[in-house]
VOBA-1610 file (N, C-alpha, C; in pm, whole numbers, padded with zeros to 5 digits, always signed):
BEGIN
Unk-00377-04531+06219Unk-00407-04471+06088Unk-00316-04350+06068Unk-00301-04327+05949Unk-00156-04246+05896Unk-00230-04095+05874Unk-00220-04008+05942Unk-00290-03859+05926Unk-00218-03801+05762Unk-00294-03727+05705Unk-00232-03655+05623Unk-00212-03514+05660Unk-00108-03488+05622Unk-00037-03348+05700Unk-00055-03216+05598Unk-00198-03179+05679Unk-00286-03092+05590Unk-00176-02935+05518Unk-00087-02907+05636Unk-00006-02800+05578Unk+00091-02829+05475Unk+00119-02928+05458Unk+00203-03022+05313Unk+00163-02998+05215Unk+00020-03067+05249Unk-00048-03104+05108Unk-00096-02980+05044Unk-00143-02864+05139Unk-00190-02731+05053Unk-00067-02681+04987Unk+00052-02729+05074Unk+00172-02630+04985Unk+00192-02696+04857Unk+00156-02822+04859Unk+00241-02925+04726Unk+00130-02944+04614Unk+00010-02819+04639Unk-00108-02842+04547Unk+00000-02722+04422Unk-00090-02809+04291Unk-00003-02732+04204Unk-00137-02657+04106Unk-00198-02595+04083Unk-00253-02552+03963Unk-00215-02594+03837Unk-00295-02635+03797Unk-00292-02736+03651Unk-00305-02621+03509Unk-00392-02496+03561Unk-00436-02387+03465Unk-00293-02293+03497Unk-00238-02304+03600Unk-00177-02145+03562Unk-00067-02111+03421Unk+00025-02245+03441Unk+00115-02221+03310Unk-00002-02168+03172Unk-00071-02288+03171Unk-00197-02204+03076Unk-00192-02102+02986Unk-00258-02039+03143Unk-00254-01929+03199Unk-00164-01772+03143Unk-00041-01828+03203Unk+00053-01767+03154Unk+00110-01736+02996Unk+00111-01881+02925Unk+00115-01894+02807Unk+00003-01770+02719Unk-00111-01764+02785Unk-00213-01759+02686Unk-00187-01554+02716Unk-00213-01558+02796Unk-00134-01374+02872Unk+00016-01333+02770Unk+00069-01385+02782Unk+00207-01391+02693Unk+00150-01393+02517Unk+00074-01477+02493Unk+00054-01482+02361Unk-00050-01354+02278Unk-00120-01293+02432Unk-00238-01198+02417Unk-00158-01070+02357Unk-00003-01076+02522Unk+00023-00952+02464Unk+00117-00976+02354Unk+00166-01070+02299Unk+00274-01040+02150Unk+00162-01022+02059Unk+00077-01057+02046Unk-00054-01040+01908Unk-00079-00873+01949Unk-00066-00810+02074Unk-00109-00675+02072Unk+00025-00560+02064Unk+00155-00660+02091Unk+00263-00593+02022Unk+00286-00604+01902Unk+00244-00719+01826Unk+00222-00682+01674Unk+00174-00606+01631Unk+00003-00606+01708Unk-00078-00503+01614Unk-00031-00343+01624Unk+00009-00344+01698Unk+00040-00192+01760Unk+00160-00155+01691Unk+00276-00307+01620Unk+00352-00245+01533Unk+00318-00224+01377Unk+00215-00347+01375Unk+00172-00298+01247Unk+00094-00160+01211Unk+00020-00120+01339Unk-00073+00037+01281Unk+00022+00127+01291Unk+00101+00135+01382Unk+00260+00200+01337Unk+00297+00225+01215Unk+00317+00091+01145Unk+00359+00076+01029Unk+00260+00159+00949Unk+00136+00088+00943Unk+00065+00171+00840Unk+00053+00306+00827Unk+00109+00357+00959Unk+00065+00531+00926Unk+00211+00510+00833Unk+00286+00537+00810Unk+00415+00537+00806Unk+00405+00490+00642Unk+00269+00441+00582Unk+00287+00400+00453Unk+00198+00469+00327Unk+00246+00513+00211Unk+00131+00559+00143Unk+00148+00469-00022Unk+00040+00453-00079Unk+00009+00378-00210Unk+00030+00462-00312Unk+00118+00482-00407Unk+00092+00548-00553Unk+00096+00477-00610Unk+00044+00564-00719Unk-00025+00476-00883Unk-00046+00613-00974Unk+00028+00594-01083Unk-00004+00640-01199Unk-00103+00588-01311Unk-00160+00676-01391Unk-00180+00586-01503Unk-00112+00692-01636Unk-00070+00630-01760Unk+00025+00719-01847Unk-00061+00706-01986Unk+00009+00807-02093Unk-00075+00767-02224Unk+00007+00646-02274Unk+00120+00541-02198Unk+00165+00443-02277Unk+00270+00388-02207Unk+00350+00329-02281Unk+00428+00238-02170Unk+00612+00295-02141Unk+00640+00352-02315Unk+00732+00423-02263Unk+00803+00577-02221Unk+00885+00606-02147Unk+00884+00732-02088Unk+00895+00746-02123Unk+01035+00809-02245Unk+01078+00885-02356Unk+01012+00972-02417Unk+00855+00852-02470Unk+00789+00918-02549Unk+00613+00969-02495Unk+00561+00871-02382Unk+00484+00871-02330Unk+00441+01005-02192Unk+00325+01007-02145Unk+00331+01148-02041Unk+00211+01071-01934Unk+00284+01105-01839Unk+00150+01120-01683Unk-00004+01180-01725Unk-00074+01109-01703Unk-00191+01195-01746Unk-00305+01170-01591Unk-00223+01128-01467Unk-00293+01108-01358Unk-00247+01058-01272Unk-00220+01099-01132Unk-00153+01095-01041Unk-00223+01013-00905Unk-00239+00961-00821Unk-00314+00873-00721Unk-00247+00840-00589Unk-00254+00881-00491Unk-00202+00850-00401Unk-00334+00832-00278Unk-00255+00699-00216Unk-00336+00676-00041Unk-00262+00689+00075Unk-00323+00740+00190Unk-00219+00700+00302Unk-00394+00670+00378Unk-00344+00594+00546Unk-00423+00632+00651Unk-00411+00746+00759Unk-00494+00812+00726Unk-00486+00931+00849Unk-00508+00897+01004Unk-00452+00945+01083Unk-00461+00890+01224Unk-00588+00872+01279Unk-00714+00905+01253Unk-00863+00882+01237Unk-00890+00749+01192Unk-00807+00706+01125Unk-00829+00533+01056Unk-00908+00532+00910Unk-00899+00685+00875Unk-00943+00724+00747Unk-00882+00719+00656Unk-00905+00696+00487Unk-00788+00764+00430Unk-00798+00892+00382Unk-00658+00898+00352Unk-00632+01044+00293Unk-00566+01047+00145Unk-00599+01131+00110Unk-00626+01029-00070Unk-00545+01194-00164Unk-00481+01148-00249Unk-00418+01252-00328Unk-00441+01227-00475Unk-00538+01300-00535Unk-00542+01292-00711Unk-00563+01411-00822Unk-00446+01393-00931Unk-00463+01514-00985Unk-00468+01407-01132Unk-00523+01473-01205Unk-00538+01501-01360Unk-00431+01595-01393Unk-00331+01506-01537Unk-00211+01585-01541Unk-00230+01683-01690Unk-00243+01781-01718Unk-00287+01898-01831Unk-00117+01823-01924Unk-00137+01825-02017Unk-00057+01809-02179Unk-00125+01822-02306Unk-00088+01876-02366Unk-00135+01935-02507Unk-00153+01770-02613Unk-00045+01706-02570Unk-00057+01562-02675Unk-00192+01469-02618Unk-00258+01417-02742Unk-00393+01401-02756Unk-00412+01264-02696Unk-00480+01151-02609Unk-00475+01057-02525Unk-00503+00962-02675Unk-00440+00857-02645Unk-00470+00793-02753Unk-00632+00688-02705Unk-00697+00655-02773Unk-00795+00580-02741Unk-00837+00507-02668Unk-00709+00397-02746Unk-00759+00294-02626Unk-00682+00315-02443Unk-00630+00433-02440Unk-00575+00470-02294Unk-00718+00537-02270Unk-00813+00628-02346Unk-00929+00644-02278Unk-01017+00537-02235Unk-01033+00436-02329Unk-01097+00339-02344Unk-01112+00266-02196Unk-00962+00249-02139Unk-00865+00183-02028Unk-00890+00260-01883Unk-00863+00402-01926Unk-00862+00476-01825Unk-01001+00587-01798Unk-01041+00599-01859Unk-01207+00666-01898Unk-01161+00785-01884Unk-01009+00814-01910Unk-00991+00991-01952Unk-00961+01009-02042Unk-00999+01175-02054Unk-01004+01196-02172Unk-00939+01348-02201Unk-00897+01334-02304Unk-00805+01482-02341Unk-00886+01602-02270Unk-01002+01642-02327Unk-01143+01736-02308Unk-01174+01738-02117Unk-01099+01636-02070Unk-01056+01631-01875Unk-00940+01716-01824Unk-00871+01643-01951Unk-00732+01704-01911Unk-00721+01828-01929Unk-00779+01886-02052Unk-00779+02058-02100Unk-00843+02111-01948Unk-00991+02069-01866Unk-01061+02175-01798Unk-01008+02140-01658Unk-01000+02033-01646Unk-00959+01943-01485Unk-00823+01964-01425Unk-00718+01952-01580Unk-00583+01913-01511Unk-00516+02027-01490Unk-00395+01986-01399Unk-00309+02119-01334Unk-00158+02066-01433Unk-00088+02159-01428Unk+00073+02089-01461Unk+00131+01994-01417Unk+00225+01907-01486Unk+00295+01836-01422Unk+00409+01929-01306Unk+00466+01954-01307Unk+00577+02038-01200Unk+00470+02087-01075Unk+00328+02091-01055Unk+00295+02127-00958Unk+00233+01993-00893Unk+00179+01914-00996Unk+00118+01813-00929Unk+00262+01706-00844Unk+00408+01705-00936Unk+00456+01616-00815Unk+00526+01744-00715Unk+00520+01870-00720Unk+00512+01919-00571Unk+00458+01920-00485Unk+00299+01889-00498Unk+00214+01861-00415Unk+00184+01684-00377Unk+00266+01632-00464Unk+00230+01483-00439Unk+00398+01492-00311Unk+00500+01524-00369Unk+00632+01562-00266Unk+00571+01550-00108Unk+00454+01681-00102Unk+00401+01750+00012Unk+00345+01629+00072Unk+00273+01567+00039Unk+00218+01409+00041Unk+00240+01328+00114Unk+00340+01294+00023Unk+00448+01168+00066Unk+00529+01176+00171Unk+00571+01331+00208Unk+00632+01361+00300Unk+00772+01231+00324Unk+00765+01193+00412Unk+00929+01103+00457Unk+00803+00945+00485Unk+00682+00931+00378Unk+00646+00767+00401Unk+00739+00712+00304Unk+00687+00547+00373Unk+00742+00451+00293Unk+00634+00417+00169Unk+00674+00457+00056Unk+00627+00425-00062Unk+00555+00295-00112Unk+00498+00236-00150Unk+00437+00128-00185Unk+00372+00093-00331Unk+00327+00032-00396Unk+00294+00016-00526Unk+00318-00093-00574Unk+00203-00153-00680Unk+00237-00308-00746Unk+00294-00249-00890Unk+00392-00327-00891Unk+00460-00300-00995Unk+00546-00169-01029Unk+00558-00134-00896Unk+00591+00010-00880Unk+00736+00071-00940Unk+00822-00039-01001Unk+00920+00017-01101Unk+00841+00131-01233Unk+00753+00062-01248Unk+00711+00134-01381Unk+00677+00253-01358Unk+00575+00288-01234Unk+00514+00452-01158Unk+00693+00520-01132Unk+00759+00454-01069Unk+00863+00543-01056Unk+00981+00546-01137Unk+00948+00461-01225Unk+01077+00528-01335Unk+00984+00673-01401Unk+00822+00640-01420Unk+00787+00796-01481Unk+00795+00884-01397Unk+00765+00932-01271Unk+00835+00999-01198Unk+00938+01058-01133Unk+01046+00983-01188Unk+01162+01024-01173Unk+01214+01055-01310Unk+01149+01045-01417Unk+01152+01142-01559Unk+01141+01277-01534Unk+00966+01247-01507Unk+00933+01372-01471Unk+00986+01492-01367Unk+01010+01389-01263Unk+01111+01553-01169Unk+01260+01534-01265Unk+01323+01460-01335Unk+01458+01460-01394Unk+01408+01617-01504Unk+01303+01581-01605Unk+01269+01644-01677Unk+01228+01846-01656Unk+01167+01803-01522Unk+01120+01950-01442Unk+01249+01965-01354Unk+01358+01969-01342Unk+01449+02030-01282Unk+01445+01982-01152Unk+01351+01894-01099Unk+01289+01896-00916Unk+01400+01737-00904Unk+01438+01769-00738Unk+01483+01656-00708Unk+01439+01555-00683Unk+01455+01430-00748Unk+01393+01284-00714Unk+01350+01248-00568Unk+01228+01221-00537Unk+01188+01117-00411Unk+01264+01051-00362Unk+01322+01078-00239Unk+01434+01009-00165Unk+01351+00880-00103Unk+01253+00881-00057Unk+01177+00814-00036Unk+01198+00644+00013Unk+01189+00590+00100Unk+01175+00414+00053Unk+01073+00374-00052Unk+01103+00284-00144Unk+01016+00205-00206Unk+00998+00078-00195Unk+00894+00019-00226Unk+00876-00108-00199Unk+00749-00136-00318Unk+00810-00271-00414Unk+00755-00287-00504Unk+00623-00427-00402Unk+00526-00455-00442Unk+00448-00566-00400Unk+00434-00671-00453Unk+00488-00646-00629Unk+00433-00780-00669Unk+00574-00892-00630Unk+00679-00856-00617Unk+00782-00963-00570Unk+00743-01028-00456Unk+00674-00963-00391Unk+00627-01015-00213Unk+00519-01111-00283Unk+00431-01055-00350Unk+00314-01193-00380Unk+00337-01287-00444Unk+00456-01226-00562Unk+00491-01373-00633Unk+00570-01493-00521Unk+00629-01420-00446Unk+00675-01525-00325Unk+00600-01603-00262Unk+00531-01530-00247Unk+00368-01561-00096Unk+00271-01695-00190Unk+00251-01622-00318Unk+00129-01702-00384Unk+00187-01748-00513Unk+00216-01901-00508Unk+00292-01959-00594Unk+00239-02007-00697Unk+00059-01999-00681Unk-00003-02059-00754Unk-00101-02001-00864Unk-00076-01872-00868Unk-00206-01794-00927Unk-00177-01770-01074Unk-00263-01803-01137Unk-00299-01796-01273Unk-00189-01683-01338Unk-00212-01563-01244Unk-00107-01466-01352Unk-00115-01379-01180Unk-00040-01297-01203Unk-00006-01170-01097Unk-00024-01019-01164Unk-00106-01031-01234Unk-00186-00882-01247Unk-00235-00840-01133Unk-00273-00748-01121Unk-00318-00643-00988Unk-00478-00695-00972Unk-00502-00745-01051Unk-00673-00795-01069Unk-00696-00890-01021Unk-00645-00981-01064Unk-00587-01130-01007Unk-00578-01130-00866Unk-00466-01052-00817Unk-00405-01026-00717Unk-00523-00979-00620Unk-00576-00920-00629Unk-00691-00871-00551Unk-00790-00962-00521Unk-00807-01006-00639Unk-00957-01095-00610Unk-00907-01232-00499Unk-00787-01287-00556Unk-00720-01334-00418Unk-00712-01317-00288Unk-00714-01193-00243Unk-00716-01123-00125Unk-00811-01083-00063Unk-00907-01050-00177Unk-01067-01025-00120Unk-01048-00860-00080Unk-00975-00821-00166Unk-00959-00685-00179Unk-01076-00637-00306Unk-01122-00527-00280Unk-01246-00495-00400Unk-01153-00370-00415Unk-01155-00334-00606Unk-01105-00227-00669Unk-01218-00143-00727Unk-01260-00062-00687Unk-01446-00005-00748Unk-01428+00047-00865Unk-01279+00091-00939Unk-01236+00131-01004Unk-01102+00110-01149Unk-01093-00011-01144Unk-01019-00069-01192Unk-00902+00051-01276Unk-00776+00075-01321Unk-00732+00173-01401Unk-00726+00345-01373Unk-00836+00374-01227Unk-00802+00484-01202Unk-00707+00501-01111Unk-00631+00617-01098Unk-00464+00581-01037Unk-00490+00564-00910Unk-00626+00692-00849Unk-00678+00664-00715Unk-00752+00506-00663Unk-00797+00525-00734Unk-00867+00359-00693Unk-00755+00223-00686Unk-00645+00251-00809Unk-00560+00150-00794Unk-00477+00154-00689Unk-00482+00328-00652Unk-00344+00288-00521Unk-00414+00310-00343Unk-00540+00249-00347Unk-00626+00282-00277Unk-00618+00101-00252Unk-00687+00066-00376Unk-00649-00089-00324Unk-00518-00140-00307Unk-00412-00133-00355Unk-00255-00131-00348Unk-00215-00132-00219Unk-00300-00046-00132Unk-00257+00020-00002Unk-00310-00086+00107Unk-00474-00128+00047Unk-00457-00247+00153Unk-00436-00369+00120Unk-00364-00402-00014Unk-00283-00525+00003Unk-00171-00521+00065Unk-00101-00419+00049Unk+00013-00355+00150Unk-00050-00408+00298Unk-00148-00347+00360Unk-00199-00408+00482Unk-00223-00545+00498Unk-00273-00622+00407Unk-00269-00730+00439Unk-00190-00851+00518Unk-00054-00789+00353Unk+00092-00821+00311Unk+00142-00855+00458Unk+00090-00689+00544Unk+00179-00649+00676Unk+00123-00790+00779Unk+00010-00772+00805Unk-00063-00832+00908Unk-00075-01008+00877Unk+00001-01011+00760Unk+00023-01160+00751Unk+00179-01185+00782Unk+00212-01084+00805Unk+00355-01117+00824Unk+00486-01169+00677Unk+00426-01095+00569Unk+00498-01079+00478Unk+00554-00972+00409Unk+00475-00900+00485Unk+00560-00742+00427Unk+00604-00682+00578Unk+00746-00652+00597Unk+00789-00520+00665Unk+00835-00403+00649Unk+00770-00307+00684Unk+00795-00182+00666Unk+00924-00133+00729
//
């Protein structure tokens, strides 16, 4: 009878789990080198949003300023001013925005201080916003207009990323866009609330692997 040659056979045993194994260790840590680049990212990002008495600069004015970032706590940190002007809100921008001239007289500060303190803000993030040509062409009126130098800033508009991403949606309003995402706006039209939600479609965007910062 033919012995089996017990020191062979332990060497020529193979583990069936380890590649597995390995694979699944390897895959643990790239999902935790992602995440770790994405919360990176997010400090690194903040949401503005205006809302105006109208659509064009020339003739139109800031009447509210909105900014989000995440603070290293995993909180946010939130920037909003009410912008003071003597020209009277037209209606249906109250109607839209639930402000009102009689806010702006007791609430609001100047424009020239509110984007110095929004400047202070933003510091060197990467900018973000849906539709964010329109917020920063009025802001770059406004510091053109106040003597202050323009936001060097990166920008990054969102709705080009979603119209890419989501080929199918009825329309790409910010409303739309949200309810898609399962993003809640508690506030629809206020600049804070809009760039509050803005900020975590931005997150989403990131963690799906369609937006890079």
């Amino acid at each position: 009878m033919m012995r089996l040659n017990t020191d062979t056979a332990s060497r020529s045993v193979k583990h069936g789990f380890s590649n597995a194994a390995k694979f699944h260790r390897a895959k643990v840590m790239a999902h935790k080198r992602l995440s770790r680049k994405v919360n990176d990212a997010k400090a690194r990002v903040v949401s503005v949003d205006l809302e105006t008495t109208g659509l064009e600069v020339e003739k139109d004015k800031i009447i509210s300023i909105g900014a989000v970032k995440k603070a290293e706590n995993g909180a946010y940190n939130c920037f909003y001013k009410l912008i003071r002007d003597d020209q009277k809100i037209p209606k249906q921008i109250t109607a839209l925005t639930a402000i009102t001239s009689e806010m702006l007289e007791k609430q609001g500060v100047n424009l020239d201080l509110a984007l110095q303190e929004l400047r202070e803000f933003v510091k060197e993030s990467v900018i973000v916003g849906y539709n964010l040509r329109f917020d920063e062409t009025f802001l770059s009126h406004g510091f053109r207009e106040l003597k202050q130098s323009a936001l060097s800033n990166k920008m990054l508009d969102l709705m080009p990323v979603v119209k890419k991403t989501e080929k199918f949606l009825d329309n790409y309003r910010l409303a739309t866009v949200l309810a898609a995402y399962n993003i809640k706006n508690e506030t629809p039209h206020n600049a804070l609330s809009d760039a509050k939600a803005t900020l975590d479609l931005a997150f989403k965007l990131m963690k799906n692997g369609k937006l890079r910062i």
